[in-house]
N, C-alpha and C positions, 0 to 999 in steps of 0.2 A: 285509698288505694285506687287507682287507675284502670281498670276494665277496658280492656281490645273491643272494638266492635265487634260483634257477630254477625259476620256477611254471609247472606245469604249462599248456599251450595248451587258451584256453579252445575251445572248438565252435564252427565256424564257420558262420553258413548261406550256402551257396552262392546264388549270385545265378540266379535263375531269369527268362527272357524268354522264359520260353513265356505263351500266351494261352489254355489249357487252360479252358473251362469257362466259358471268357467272352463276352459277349455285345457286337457293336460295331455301330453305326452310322455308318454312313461317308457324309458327305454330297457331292456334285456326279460323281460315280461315269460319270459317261457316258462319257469318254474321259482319256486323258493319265497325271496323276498319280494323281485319285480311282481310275481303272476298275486302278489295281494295286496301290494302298493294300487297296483293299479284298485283293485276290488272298491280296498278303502277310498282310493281318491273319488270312485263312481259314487259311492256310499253319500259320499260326505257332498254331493251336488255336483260334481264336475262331470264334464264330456269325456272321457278317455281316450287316448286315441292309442293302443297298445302295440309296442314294436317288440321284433323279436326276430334274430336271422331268421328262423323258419315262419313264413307265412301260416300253415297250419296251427302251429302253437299260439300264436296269437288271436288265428280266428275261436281256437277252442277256448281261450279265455272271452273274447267278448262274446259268445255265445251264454257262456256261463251269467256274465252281467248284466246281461240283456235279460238272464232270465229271474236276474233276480229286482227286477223293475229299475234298470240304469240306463244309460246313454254312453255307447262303445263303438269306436270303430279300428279296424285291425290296418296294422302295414308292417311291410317286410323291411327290416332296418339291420344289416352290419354295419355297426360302427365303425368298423374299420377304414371305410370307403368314406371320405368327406362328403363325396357328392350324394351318395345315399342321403347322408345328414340333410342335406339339402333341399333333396330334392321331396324329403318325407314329412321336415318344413312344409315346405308351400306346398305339395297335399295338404298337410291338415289346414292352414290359412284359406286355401280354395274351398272347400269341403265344410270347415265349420266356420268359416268366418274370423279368426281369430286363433291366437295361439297365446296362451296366457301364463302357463305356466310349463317348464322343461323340470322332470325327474329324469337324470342322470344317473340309471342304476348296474346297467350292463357292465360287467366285471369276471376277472376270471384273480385264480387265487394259487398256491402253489406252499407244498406242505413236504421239503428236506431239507438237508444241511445245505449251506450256501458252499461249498466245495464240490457239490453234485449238480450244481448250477450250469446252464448252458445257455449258449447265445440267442440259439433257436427261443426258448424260453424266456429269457430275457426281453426278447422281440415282439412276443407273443402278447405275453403279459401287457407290455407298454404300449402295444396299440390297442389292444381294448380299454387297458385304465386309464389311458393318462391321454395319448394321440387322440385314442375315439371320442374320449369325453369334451377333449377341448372343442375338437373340430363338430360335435351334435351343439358346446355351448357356441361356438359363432356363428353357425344356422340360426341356431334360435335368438338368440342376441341382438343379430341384425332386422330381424322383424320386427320384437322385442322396443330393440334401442330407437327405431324409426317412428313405433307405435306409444314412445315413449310409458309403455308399462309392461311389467312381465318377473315373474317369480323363478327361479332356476336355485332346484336344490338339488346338488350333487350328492350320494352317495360314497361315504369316506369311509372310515374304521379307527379302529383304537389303533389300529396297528400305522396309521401316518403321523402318532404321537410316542406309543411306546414302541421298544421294538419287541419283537415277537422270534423267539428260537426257530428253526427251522423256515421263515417266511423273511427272507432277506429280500426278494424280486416286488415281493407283495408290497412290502412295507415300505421300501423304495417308491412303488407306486401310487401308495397311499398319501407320502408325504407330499409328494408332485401334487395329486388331487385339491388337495387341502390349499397350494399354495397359488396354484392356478385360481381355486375359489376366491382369494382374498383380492388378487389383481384384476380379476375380472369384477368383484363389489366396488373396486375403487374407479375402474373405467365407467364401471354402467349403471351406478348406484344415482349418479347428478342427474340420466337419463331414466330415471323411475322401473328403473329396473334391478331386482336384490337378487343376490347371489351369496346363497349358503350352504353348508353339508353340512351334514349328516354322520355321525363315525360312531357306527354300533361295537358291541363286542359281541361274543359269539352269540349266533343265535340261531334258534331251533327251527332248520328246515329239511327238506327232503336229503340235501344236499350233506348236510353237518350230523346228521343222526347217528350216525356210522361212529364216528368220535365221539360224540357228549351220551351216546350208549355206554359206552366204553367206563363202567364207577371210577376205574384210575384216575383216568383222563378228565373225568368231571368233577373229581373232588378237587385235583389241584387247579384246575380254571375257577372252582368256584372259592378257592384258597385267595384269591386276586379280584375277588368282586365282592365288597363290602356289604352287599345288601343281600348274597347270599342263595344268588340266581341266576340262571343265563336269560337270555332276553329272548320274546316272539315278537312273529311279524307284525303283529301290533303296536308292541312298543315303538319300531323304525318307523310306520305310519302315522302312530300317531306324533312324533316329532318333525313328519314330513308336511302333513294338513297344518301343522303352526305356522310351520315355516312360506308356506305356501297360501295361508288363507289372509284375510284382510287383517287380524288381529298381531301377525310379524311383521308388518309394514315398515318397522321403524329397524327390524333386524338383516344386518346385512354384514357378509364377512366373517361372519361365524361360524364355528366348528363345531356345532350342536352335539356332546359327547350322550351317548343312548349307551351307559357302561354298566352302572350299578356302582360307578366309584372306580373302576377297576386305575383309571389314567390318575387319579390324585394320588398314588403310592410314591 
């Protein structure tokens, strides 16, 4: 009988999710999930640069980071305004040398029947989810795509996959999200630059307590996640640092689901 050679084992590179060296801007940072996205991304080796409309709100967080032995600096950012996007790019470019990675987190959300729906609201909603996100991804893009390297993980939900009762504006804008994401991995991906989100399901913040308080309300959300839990700011971070650190390199285009299951039904 015939025996294969045994070759020796090639070298392996160990998979590396540190943020060493790297530079992020993390956009809508005032509370909830942005204000510990950021934290984590300091945590984990990266420079932060935390946006958030209110200037204070963001200086209060890199206050907090700074004190917990990281590397932070604050800017005033509504998404809404392109030029903002812009111009809060090249800050950070001037200031830390580089810009390596965009979180896309800034988002507003909207919880009745879609019969109660208004334009104003309509309006509302789509320029921060969908207008603001694109127009902070082609600031960053364009430095990004020039500098030939750069990470951009947008911020999605389950609700741009399934749909969601009462969240027709949202989920409309979630789907944009997602699909903006994909077009933009295929423009910028040949340029060493990856483009992915993120799409959590509910998750426990300042913001959301109020409902997932609520035993009705959490038995039937948790009726719809297989694993039998709603998710923390942990969980979206720690799917954001993969996506973002040297070890997702080869991931691009993706819709990184942070559910518990809930999108496989």
């Amino acid at each position: 009988m015939a025996w294969a050679r045994i070759l020796p084992e090639e070298p392996m590179d160990q998979p590396r999710f540190d943020l060493d060296g790297q530079v992020a801007l993390v956009t809508g940072t005032s509370r909830g999930i942005g204000w510990d996205l950021a934290r984590s991304l300091a945590r984990a080796g990266a420079t932060v640069v935390a946006s958030a409309r209110r200037l204070d709100d963001a200086t209060s967080l890199v206050k907090l980071i700074e004190s917990e032995g990281c590397s932070a600096s604050a800017a005033q950012l509504d998404v809404r305004d392109p030029d903002a996007a812009t111009r809060v790019v090249a800050e950070t470019v001037e200031r830390h040398g580089k810009l390596d990675i965009l979180v896309n987190n800034a988002g507003l959300g909207t919880n009745h029947e879609a019969l109660d729906a208004t334009p104003d609201e309509w309006d509302e909603v789509m320029a921060v989810n969908v207008r603001g996100l694109f127009f902070t991804c082609q600031a960053a893009g364009r430095h990004m795509v020039a500098r030939g390297h750069g990470r951009i993980v947008n911020i999605s939900s389950q609700a741009g996959t399934v749909a969601l009762p009462r969240h027709a504006v949202y989920c409309a804008s979630k789907g944009a999200v997602d699909q903006i994401t994909r077009v933009l991995a295929l423009e910028w991906g040949p340029h060493g630059v990856t483009v992915n989100a993120v799409a959590p399901t509910f998750i426990r913040t300042p913001g959301t307590a109020e409902r997932l308080d609520d035993p009705a309300f959490l038995a039937e959300v948790l009726t719809r996640i297989p694993v039998g839990q709603v998710g923390t700011t942990s969980d979206v971070a720690a799917a954001v640092i993969y996506l973002a650190a040297p070890a997702g390199r080869l991931v691009n285009g993706a819709i990184l689901a942070v559910d518990g299951g809930w999108t496989i039904h």
